[in-house]
N, C-alpha and C positions, 0 to 999 in steps of 0.2 A: 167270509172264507170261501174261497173256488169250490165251486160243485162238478163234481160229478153227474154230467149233462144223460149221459148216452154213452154205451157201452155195445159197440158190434163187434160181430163175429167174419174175420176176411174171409175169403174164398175157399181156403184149402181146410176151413171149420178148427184149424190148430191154435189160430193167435186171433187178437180181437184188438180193434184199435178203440182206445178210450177216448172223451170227448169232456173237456172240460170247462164248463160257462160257454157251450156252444161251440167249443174251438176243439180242432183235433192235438191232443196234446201226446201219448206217446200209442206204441203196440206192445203187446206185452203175450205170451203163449200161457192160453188156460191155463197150465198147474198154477203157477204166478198169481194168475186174477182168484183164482180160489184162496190161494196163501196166504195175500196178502189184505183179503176180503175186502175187494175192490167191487160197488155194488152203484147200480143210478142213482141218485140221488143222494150217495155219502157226500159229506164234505171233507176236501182235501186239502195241505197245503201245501206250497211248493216245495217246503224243504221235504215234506212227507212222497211226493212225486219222484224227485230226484232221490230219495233213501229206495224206491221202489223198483225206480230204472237200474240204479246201478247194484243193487243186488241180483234181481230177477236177468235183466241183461247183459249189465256191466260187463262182465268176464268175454262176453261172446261178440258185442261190437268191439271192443278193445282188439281183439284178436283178430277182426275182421278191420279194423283200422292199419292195424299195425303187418297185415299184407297190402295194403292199399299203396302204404307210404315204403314199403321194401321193395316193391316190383319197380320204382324210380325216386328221382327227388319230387317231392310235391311244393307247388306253393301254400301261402296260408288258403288263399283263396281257394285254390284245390279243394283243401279240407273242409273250411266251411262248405262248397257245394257239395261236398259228399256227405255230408250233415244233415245240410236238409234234403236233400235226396232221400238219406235214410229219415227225415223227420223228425231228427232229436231234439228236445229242448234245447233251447241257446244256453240255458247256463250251465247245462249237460255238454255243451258243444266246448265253450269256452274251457271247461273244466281240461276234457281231453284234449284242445288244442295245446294249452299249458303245459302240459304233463309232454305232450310231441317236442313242445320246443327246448323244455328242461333237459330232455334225453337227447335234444339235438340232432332230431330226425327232421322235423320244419325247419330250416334258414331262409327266409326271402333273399340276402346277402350273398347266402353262399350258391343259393341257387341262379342268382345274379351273373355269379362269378363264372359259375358253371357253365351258365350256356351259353355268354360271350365265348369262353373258350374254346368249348367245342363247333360255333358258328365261324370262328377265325379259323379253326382247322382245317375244316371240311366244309363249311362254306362262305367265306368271306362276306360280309356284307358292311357296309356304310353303319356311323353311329346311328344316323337317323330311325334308319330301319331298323336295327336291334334296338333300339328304345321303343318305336312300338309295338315290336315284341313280345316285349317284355312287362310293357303297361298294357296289355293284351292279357296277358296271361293275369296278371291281379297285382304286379310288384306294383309297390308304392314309388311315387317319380320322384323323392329323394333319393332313394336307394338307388333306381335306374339311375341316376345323373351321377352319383359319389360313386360309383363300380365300373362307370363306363370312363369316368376321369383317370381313373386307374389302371387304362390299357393306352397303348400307344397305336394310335390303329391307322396305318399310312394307306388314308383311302385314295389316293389317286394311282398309287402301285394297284392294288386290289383293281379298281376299273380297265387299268393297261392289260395287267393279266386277263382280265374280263372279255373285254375287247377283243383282244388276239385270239382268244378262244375261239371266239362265233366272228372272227376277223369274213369266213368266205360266204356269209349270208347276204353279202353287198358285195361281193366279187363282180365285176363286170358292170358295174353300176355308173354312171356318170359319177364324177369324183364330185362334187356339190350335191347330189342326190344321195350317194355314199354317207359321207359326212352327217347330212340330216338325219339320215337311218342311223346311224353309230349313235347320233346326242339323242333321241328320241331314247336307243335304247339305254341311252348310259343313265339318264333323266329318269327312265320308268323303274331303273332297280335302288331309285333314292341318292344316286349321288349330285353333287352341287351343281350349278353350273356354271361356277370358276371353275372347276375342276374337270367336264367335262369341256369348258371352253378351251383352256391350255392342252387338254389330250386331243381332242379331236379337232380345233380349230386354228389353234395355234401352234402345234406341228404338223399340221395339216393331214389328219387322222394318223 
C-alpha cells in the first residue's frame, strides 16, 4: 500500500504538501492534516487520498474552478493545465473535468464553433490558420476538421478585402515589385497560392 513519504510545511506555515512513495501527491491546510490524522510513515490508499482531498478541499477548488471556467469558454486542455498547476491528482482531475463537461461548462465542439465565429467577425482568417489555432490551443484535429467543414469560409474574398486594406504599402512601387510584396504578404497570413495567384497575378493585383 502507498506510504506516506514526507509531509512539509509551505512557506506561509498554513498548508503542507504531502509526499507519497517519494512523489508530491496533494496540499492540504493544517486543520485537515491533523483531522484527518495524516502522519510520515502512515500507509495510505488512493481511494483514502482522494476521500481526503475532496472533503478537506473539495468545496474550495471546485469554487475556485468554476471561476476559472465563468470568466470565458475553456478548452479540455485549459483545464487539465490548470490541474496540474494547482497539482491535483489526475483521478481528482478527471473526476471534476467530468462533472465541467456534464453541466456543460467544457465543449471542445462548441468552443470550436465559437472561435471560428468570432475570428470570421472580427478577424477573418484562412482555414489553415484557424486550424492551427485551434490545434494550438488543445482541440482534438477531429473536431478542428468536422467544425471547420461546417462553415463556408470564402477565402479569396477575405484576402481581396485583406489586400485593399494595406493596398498603399506598395503604392508607388514598380508594378512587378508591387505584386511580389502583395503574394509575399497574402502567402504569410496562410492563404493558398491559387488564390493568391488569381488575386494578385492573374488580375494583375
Amino acid at each position: 500500500m502507498p506510504l506516506i513519504t514526507s509531509i512539509r510545511l509551505q512557506k506561509d506555515k498554513k498548508r503542507a504538501n504531502v509526499y507519497i512513495d517519494g512523489k508530491f501527491a496533494f496540499s492540504i491546510d493544517n486543520f485537515n492534516l491533523l483531522k484527518f490524522g495524516l502522519k510520515e510513515g502512515k500507509e495510505i490508499s488512493k481511494e483514502r487520498v482522494l476521500e481526503v482531498i475532496r472533503k478537506a478541499e473539495g468545496e474550495k477548488i471546485w469554487e475556485k474552478l468554476l471561476k476559472f471556467v465563468s470568466f470565458r469558454q475553456r478548452t479540455e486542455k485549459e483545464i487539465k493545465d490548470w490541474f496540474k498547476k494547482k497539482k491535483l491528482p489526475d483521478v481528482f482531475c478527471e473526476r471534476y473535468l467530468n462533472k465541467l463537461k456534464k453541466l456543460g461548462l467544457v465543449d471542445d465542439k462548441r468552443f470550436a464553433y465559437s472561435f471560428i465565429q468570432d475570428r470570421l467577425s472580427f478577424r477573418p482568417k484562412p482555414k489553415k490558420v484557424l486550424s492551427l489555432e485551434l490545434l494550438e490551443k488543445g482541440i482534438p484535429r477531429e473536431i478542428v476538421e468536422e467544425v471547420l467543414e461546417s462553415f463556408d469560409i470564402d477565402e479569396e474574398s477575405q484576402a481581396k478585402k485583406l489586400l485593399a486594406k494595406y493596398k498603399n504599402r506598395w503604392k508607388g512601387l514598380d508594378a512587378n515589385l508591387a505584386r511580389q510584396k502583395e503574394a509575399r504578404f497574402l502567402l504569410g497570413k496562410g492563404y493558398s497560392f491559387e488564390i493568391v495567384k488569381r488575386i494578385v497575378f492573374d488580375e494583375e493585383g
